[in-house]
C-alpha positions in Angstrom: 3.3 18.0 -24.6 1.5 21.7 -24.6 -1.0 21.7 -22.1 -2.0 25.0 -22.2 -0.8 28.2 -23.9 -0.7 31.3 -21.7 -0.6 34.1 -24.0 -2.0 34.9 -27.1 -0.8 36.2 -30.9 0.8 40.2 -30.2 1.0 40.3 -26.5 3.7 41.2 -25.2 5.6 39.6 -23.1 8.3 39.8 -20.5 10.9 38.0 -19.2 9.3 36.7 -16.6 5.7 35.6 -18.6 4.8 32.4 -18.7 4.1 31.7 -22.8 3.6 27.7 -22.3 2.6 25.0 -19.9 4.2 21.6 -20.6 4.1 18.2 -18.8 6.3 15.4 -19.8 5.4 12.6 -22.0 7.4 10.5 -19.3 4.9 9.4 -16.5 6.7 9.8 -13.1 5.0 8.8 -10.0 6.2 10.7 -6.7 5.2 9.4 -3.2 6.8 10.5 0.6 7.7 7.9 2.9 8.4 8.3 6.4 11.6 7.5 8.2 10.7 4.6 9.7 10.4 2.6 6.6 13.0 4.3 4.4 16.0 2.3 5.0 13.7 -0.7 3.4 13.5 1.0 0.0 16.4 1.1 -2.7 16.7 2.7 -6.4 15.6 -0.2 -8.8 12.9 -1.4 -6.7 9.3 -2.4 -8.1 6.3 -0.4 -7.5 2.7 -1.2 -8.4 0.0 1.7 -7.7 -3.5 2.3 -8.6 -5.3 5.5 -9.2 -8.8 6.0 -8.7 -10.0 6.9 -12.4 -9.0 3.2 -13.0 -10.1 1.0 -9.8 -8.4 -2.0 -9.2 -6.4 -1.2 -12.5 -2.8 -2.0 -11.5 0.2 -0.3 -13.0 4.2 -0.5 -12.6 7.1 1.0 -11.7 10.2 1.5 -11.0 12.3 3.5 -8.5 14.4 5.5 -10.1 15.3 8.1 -7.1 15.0 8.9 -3.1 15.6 12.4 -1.5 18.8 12.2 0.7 16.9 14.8 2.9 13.9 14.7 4.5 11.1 17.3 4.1 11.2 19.5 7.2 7.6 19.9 7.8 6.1 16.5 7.4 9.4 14.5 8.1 9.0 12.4 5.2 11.5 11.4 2.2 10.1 12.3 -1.6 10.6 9.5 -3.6 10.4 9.1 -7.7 9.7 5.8 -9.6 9.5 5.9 -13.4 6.7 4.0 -15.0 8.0 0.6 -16.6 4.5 -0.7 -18.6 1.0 0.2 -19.5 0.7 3.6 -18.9 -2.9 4.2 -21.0 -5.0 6.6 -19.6 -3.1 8.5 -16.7 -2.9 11.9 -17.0 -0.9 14.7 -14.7 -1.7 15.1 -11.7 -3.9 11.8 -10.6 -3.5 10.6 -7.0 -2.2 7.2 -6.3 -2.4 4.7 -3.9 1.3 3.5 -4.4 2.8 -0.2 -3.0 6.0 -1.7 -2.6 7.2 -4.9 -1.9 10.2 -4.5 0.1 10.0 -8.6 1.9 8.3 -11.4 0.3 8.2 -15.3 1.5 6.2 -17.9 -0.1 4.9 -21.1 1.8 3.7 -19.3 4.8 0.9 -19.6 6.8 -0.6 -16.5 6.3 -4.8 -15.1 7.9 -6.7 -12.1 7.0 -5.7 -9.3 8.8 -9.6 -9.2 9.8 -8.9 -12.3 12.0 -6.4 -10.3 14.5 -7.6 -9.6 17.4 -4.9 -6.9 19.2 -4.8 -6.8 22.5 -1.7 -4.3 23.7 1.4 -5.9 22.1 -0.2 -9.1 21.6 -2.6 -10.4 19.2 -5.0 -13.1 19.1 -7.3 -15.0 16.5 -10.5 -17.3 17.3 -10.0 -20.7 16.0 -13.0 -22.8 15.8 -12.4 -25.8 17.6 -15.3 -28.4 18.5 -17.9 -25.7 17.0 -16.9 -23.3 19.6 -14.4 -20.2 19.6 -11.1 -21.0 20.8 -9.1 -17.6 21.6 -5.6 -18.1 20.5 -2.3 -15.7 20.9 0.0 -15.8 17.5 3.1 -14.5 16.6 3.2 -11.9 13.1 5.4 -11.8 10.5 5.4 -9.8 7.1 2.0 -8.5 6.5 0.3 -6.7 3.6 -3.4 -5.1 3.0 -5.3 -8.0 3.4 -3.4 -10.8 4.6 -0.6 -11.3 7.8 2.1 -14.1 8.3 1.7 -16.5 11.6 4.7 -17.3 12.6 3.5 -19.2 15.8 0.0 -20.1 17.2 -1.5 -21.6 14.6 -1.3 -24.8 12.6 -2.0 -25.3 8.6 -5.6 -26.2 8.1 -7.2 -24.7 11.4 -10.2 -22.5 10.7 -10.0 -18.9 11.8 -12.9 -16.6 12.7 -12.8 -13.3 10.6 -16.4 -12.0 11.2 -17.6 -10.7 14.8 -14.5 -12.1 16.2 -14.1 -8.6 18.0 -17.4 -8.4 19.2 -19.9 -9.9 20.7 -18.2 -12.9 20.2 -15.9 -14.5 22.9 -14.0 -17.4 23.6 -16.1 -20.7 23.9 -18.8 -19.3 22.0 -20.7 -21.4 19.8 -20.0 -20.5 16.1 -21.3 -22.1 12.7 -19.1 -22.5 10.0 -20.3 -20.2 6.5 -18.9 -20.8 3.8 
């Protein structure tokens, strides 16, 4: 698709002028990832992003290529994923917010990652117990934007604290219950 058109009817031009801008009707999403987390990410993989103009709009992809190199100034690897549905509305250039699943279990015990209280290389969560704040240490698994696996700690069905569990509130602290 023309975008823009860079010269008009009797200039002349040279070798080197620029007559057309085009963009591709093809929508590719690119996105860096750093070292650590490369090796977790293969070609064929599922990505979801959203951009901005859309909110919580989600669209999909697929990736279709990782750099064998890393970028020397910001030490990350550029990777490509082609767009597999809905693609309405995007446009060139858009930044987005890109995810990818790359571990998923279901049937886990899982908090909101605004329950964790870290503490050095452990992390604890409040558990009401008797109508007063229990401090608890748990063990993480996989965790996403909102949500974190327990893996040890805590039972199914406990109540966690995940407001002013930081501070001012402490262990044996009196708490009430909101809904």
């Amino acid at each position: 698709m023309v975008v823009k058109k860079n010269v008009s009817k009797g200039t002349i031009v040279g070798t080197t002028t620029s007559i057309l801008s085009l963009v591709s009707q093809d929508t590719q999403v690119y996105f860096n990832v750093e070292e650590g987390s490369i090796g977790r990410l293969r070609e064929g993989q599922r990505v979801n992003f959203t951009v901005a103009a859309f909110g919580d709009r989600r669209f999909e992809g697929t990736i279709v290529s990782i750099a064998p190199t890393a970028d020397a100034s910001s030490r990350t690897f550029r990777v490509r994923a082609n767009m597999t549905g809905n693609r309405d509305g995007l446009r060139a250039g858009m930044f987005a917010n890109v995810n990818v699943t790359v571990q998923s279990r279901n049937g886990v015990l899982t908090v909101p990652t605004d329950a964790l209280i870290p503490q050095g290389q452990d992390n604890f969560v409040l558990v009401v117990k008797d109508d007063k704040a229990d401090r608890r240490k748990v063990t993480l698994g996989l965790r996403n934007d909102a949500n974190v696996e327990v893996t040890e700690g805590l039972q199914e069905g406990e109540q966690v604290v995940t407001r002013g569990n930081r501070t001012p509130l402490r262990p044996d602290d009196k708490v009430v219950v909101v809904q």
